[in-house]
C-alpha positions, 0 to 999 in steps of 0.5 A: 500500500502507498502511504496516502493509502494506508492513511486513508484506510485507517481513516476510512476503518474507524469511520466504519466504527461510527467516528466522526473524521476530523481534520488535523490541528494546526501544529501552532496551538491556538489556545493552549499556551503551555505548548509551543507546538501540537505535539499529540493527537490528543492536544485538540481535545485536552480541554475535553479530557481536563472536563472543561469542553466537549464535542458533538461526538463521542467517538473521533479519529484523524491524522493529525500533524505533530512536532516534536522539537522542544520540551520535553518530548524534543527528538532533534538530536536523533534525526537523522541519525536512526530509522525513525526518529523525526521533529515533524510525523503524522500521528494516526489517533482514535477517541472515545469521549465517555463512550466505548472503552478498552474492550472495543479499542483494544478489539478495533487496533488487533483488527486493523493491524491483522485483519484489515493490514494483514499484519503477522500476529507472531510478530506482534507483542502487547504490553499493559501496565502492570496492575492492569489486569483487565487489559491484560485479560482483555488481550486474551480474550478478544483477540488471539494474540499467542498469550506469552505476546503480551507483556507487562511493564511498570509507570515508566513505559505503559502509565500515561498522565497528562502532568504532574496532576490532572487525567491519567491511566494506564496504556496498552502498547502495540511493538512489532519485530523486525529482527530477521528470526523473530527473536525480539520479544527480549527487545520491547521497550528497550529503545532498539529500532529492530522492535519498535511502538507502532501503537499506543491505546491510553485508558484516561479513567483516573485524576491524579490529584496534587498529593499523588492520589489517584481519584477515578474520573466520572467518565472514561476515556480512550486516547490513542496514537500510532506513528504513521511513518512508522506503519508506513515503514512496516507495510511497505516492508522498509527498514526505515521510516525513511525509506518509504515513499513518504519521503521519496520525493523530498529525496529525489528533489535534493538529488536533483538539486545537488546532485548526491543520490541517497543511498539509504546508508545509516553512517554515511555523512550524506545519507544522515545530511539528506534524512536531516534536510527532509525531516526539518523541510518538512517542519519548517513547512508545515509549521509556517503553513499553519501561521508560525514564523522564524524568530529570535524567541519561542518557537520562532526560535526553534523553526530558525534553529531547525532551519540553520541546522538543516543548511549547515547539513546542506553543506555536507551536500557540497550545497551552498546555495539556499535549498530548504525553499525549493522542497516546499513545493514538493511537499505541496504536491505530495502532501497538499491533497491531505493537507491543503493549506500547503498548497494554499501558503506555499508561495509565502512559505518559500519566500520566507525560508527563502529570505532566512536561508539567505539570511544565515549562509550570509554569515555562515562561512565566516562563523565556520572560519571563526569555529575552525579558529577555535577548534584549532586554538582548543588543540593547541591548548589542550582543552576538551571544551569549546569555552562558553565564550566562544560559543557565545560568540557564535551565536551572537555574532553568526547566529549559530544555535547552541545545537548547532556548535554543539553538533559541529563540535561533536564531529570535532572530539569536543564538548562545548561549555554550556554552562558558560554559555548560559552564562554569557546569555543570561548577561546579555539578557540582564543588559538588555531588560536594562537598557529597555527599563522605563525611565518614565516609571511614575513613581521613579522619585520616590513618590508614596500614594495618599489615598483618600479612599484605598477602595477607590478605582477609576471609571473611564468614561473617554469612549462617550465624551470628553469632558466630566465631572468627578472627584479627586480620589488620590495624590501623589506629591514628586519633585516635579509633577503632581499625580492625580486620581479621579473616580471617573475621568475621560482621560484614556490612560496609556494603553496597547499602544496608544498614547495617553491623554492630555488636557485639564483638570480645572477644582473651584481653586486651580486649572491643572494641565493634564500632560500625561495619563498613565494606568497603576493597576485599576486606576488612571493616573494624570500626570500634571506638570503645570498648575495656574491659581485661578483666584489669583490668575497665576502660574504656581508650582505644582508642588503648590497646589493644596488638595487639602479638606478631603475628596474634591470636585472637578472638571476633566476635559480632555484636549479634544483636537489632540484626542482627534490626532490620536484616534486618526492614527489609531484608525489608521493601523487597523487599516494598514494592518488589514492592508499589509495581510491582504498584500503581503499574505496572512502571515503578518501579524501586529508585533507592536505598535505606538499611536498618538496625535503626531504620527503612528508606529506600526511594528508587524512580522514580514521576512523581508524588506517591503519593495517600493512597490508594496509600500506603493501597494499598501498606501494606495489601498489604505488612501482607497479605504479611507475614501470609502468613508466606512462608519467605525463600529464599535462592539463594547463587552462582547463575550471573548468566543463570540468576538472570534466567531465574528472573525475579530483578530486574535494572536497566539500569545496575547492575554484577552478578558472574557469579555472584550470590546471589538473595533469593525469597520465592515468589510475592511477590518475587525479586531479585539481593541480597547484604543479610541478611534474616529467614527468614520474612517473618511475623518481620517484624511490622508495617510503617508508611509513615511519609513519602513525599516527592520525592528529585529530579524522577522519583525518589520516597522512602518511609520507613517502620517495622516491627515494634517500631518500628512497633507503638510508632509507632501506640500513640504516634499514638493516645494523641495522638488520645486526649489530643486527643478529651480536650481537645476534650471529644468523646465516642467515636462523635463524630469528630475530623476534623469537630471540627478542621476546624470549629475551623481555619474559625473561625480563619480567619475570625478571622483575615480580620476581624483582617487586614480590621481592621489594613488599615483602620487602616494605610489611615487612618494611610496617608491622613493621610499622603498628606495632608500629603505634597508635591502637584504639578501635583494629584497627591500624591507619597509615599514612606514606610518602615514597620517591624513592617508585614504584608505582606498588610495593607500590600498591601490598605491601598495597594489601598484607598488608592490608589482612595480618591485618584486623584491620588496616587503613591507607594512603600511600603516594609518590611523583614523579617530584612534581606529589602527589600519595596517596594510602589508605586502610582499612583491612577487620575488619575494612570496616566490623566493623566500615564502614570505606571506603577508597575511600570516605576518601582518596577523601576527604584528596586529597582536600588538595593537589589539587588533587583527586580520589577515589576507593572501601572501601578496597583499594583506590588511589588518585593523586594531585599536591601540595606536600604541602598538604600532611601533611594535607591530613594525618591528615584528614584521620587519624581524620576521621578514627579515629573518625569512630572508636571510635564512635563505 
């Protein structure tokens, strides 16, 4: 049977048994934060088992997709390198909800595998656990498996549980022998590929509670799960699950990308590379088809690790070129039947592996020159280990995971101090909470709350009206502003994004500037920084103001054309977002974001650069939008399920109340948004992109403007082009594009003749210099400091000097704002005569100003920071060439 078969035949049994076919979970799950990624059958229905959810049905079945590549169940370290060990399989699985139990589950597997798959019962084995003889009598009873098949283990292999507490029972494995003489039964459970778990059937009958006791649940459950590549591997009479035809094609691909042809090998280094480059092609695939992304945290970081660990086994392949995009589509053929989001994301899942892989081979060569180094300075020290630092230095400079230099370390005989590398990690993460510390904290002072009522909290009522009157309910006195608590207020306190209030808060005393509004937990704190005594009409101090006599009636009006700026913006990133999916693909998700009258921030994941054109694209589609002039729905205290049904936006990882308010604009956008904003969107005006730009790796910004700000942004731009069509003296159908580009050429060139002439006369000041220097055994020796030297004209002098004189030698040296360049080079005499390597020599010298570098024989550069150093670099250079040339 062909794998797409043998899937289909399992699905079409079960449905012959009353089971509702359901379709796979997406492998990123979208409700269960505990999980990075779907891991289990069973994950789709956890809430059903912890007794918090059900389902129409009682009885399922499905495939569902799964990666195990982190946490506990974490099989990275062995693809590849057995028969059936992978980050991404299918998990064939069937369930009872509170229906059928181990009677019928155990009866149904013996069936399918012997009957319908025509299996041979001698080389079948069950395990049960230990205790549980209704399993183990059930076995012998309902199916005629010869009786000494059916083994017992302890908690270890045949007892499941979901955690520590929580739904849990024993389980009844299926193992098969595929030893040549059917002599495994002394194999089963002990880790060895010639007897191996096809099937797992969990009875889920107890709750462990938190002190370890078991308490049996009101309903019983079955949950079970069988490895389809496994039983692929079986019925197609294959050793390995690799070997099948589930991943023929993927290998064909590689063949035909490189050109090594997979010999179904277990120790050949490119057999182990291709079963690796198919197992995480596969991963990466399926993972960024159901919405993940690579990143530099959580599961982005597992998929980017996945990813370079893939491409530098492509290296083995003698493949330098990005590979990992090109078998997209060929799971897209070979899968997309079954699992159709493959075909519908493959486009923007091959862009995004695509922009990742060119991404790291950026640096990947480098950071292998830079291990080799370090392998090498390890030998040389006698060490066993790869120092903290230095793996450290990997990935932070190169971008190679842990696993990743573990892996190459390994194939070199060392280890690798992971100790010191968490070390030097968790340094940079202090550093960098730190630096991202907020200096604008509103108690920073020292500043301690008087509460005239500690029971009191703030009701915002901004969504109705600007302006109320309240009552002061709490002060705090600092140095240089006074914070204010109001039972009710209009003011929206800094919040997803957008940025707080301003306005005035006006007693029967004072008229208070509100220049900031802040939360602390349930209540919103003004921030005021000015304060005018109305009885005197006078600027006083702040600190000044007397809040004595207890609770205090006021005015809160909030700045109502700063308040209009603000919701524009806010507006405005719904549209864009709405705008950028629609554009650059479902994919993009809002990453951040900062609204306020001024301008807006949008922050959202993307892999690559926006090209003109997209930009063009998205701000064309927004301006459209605007002049649709939608009426702005808002939805206030909408059940949390209710606003998804509506399809609102929601992202795995953001924190949502129960009841929620959502902001629609019909037919454009809805999300989940507790922000203000216009109530059409044609008040919006006008929107600008004015920059886009990389936040961090997978995560890109645009800012932009609207209305006002836009509108005076794009009269400023054309005065500029209107003063600068004036200076170049162009009449209005001539363009201004030709015109400069015309101009930047002639620059150039008048730049290169500048260049060519400063290289020339540097080279005949050089040569004169080289004349009079010290000569030995015929090959002149120079070493010379320059001050106010291009760098460039220095280097095409040397070029010129060094083929004008082949019996020459010699280190050049400049220094710019403290910063040491050093250029050595060696005629061609002397590179043939006497060995003399510049790059080798000028590496040595840089030691002495805290540098280094290297480069070819003839011509070599070095850079250091210690100008200190440099008599000494020359004398180092000069000795050695000196010594290699009168030794020969």
């Amino acid at each position: 049977m062909k794998s797409r078969e043998i899937r289909q035949s399992f699905l079409d049994f079960f449905a012959g048994k009353e089971h509702k076919i359901v379709r796979s979970a997406p492998v990123i799950p979208a409700d269960d934060p505990t999980l990075l990624f779907t891991n289990a059958g069973m994950n789709q229905f956890k809430d059903v088992f912890l007794g918090k959810g059900s389902r129409p049905y009682v009885r399922a079945a499905d495939t569902q997709k799964c990666i195990r590549a982190s946490g506990k169940h974490n099989d990275l370290e062995d693809v590849g390198r057995d028969t059936y060990h992978h980050t991404f399989f299918e998990m064939l699985g069937n369930w009872s909800f509170g229906d059928y139990y181990k009677k019928e589950a155990i009866s149904w597997a013996w069936e399918l595998l012997t009957s319908v798959w025509k299996l041979p019962k001698e080389r079948l084995y069950a395990t049960v656990f230990r205790d549980d003889d209704e399993s183990f009598q059930l076995w012998q009873t309902v199916t005629d498996i010869p009786h000494d098949h059916i083994l017992r283990f302890g908690e270890k292999d045949n007892f499941w549980e979901m955690g520590e507490s929580g739904p849990c029972g024993p389980c009844s494995e299926i193992h098969i022998d595929l030893t040549e003489d059917g002599s495994g039964k002394s194999l089963v459970n002990v880790g060895d590929y010639r007897v191996i778990e096809l099937w797992n059937l969990v009875f889920i009958q107890y709750n462990r509670q938190g002190d370890g006791r078991l308490e049996p649940l009101p309903q019983r459950h079955v949950d079970t799960g069988m490895g389809f590549e496994r039983v692929c591997a079986v019925m197609q009479g294959k050793g390995s699950n690799y070997d099948t035809d589930v991943f023929r094609p993927l290998f064909d691909r590689i063949t035909e990308i490189t050109g090594v042809v997979y010999k179904a090998t277990m120790d050949d280094p490119c057999d182990i590379a291709m079963r690796v480059i198919a197992d995480h092609a596969r991963t990466l695939t399926f993972a960024l088809s159901d919405g993940a992304m690579p990143s530099n945290e959580g599961r982005g970081y597992v998929l980017r690790r996945i990813l370079r660990r893939a491409l530098r086994y492509s290296k083995t392949l003698g493949c330098s070129e990005p590979i990992l995009h090109q078998l997209v589509g060929t799971l897209a053929v070979s899968m997309g039947e079954e699992f159709p989001e493959l075909v519908k994301q493959q486009e923007t899942v091959s862009r995004i592996v695509r922009a990742e892989e060119e991404s790291f081979l950026a640096t990947l060569d480098r950071g292998i020159e830079i291990f080799n180094e370090v392998i090498a300075g390890a030998r040389a020290a006698g060490a066993a280990a790869i120092t903290g630092d230095d793996a450290f230095r990997l990935y932070d400079t190169f971008g190679f995971p842990l696993d990743l230099t573990r892996l190459m370390a390994a194939e070199a005989g060392f280890e690798v101090d992971e100790p010191g590398f968490e070390h030097c990690m968790q340094e940079q993460k202090t550093r960098a909470r730190q630096d991202r510390k907020d200096k604008r904290q509103l108690q920073e002072d020292g500043g301690e709350w008087m509460w005239f009522s500690e029971e009191r909290t703030s009701v915002f009522t901004g969504y109705d009206s600007l302006e109320e009157l309240s009552s002061i309910a709490g002060v705090s006195m600092l140095p240089d502003r006074v914070l204010l608590v109001l039972d009710r207020t209009p003011f929206y306190a800094e919040s997803g994004g957008q940025s707080g209030d301003c306005g005035w808060i006006e007693t029967a005393e004072y008229r208070l500037k509100v220049s900031d509004t802040r939360k602390d937990g349930d209540a919103i704190v003004h921030v005021v920084t000015e304060a005018h005594d109305t009885a005197r009409d006078s600027a006083i101090d702040p600190a000044d103001v007397s809040f004595d006599g207890g609770k205090l009636a006021c005015r809160a009006s909030v700045d109502r054309a700063n308040r209009q700026g603000t919701e524009r913006n806010h507006t405005a990133t719904h549209l864009l977002h709405a705008a950028l999916r629609r554009i650059l693909g479902q994919h993009v998700q809002q990453k951040g974001s900062f609204v306020s009258a001024e301008r807006l921030r949008f922050d959202f994941s993307h892999f690559s650069k926006l090209t003109s054109g997209e930009l063009e694209s998205v701000e064309s589609e927004v301006n459209e939008q605007i002049r649709s002039a939608e009426t702005v729905i808002k939805h206030q205290d909408v059940p949390y399920d209710e606003a998804l049904g509506k399809g609102a936006l929601a992202f795995f990882g953001d924190k949502y109340a129960d009841r929620v308010r959502v902001v629609e604009i019909p037919g454009l956008s809805i999300e989940l948004c507790g922000g203000t904003h216009v109530d059409s969107i044609g008040q919006i005006g006008l929107f600008k992109i004015v920059s886009e730009s990389s936040v961090a790796s997978g995560v890109r910004r645009i800012e932009a403007l609207t209305g006002k700000a836009a509108e005076q942004l794009m009269w400023k731009e054309y005065r500029e082009l209107q003063e600068i069509r004036h200076m170049l003296k162009l009449k209005a159908e001539e363009p201004v594009t030709a015109k400069i580009v015309e101009l930047a050429e002639s620059k150039k060139e008048l730049e290169k003749l500048l260049q060519e002439y400063r290289s020339s006369a540097l080279a005949d000041i050089l040569l004169h210099a080289l004349d009079a220097s010290e000569e030995v055994n015929g090959i002149r020796i120079m070493a010379r400091m320059l001050d106010h030297v291009d760098a460039e004209a220095l280097r095409q002098a040397t070029l010129a000097l060094r083929e004008k004189v082949a019996g020459s030698a010699g280190i050049l040296c400049t220094v710019d704002e403290g910063k040491v360049s050093l250029i050595a080079f060696a005629g061609d005499r002397a590179v043939r005569d006497f060995g003399i390597d510049a790059g080798k020599l000028v590496r040595e010298a840089a030691k002495n100003v805290q540098g280094g570098g290297g480069g070819k024989p003839e011509f070599a550069t070095a850079g250091g920071k210690n100008p200190e150093g440099i008599e000494k670099a020359f004398e180092v250079f000069v000795a050695a060439v000196r010594e290699k040339v009168s030794a020969v």
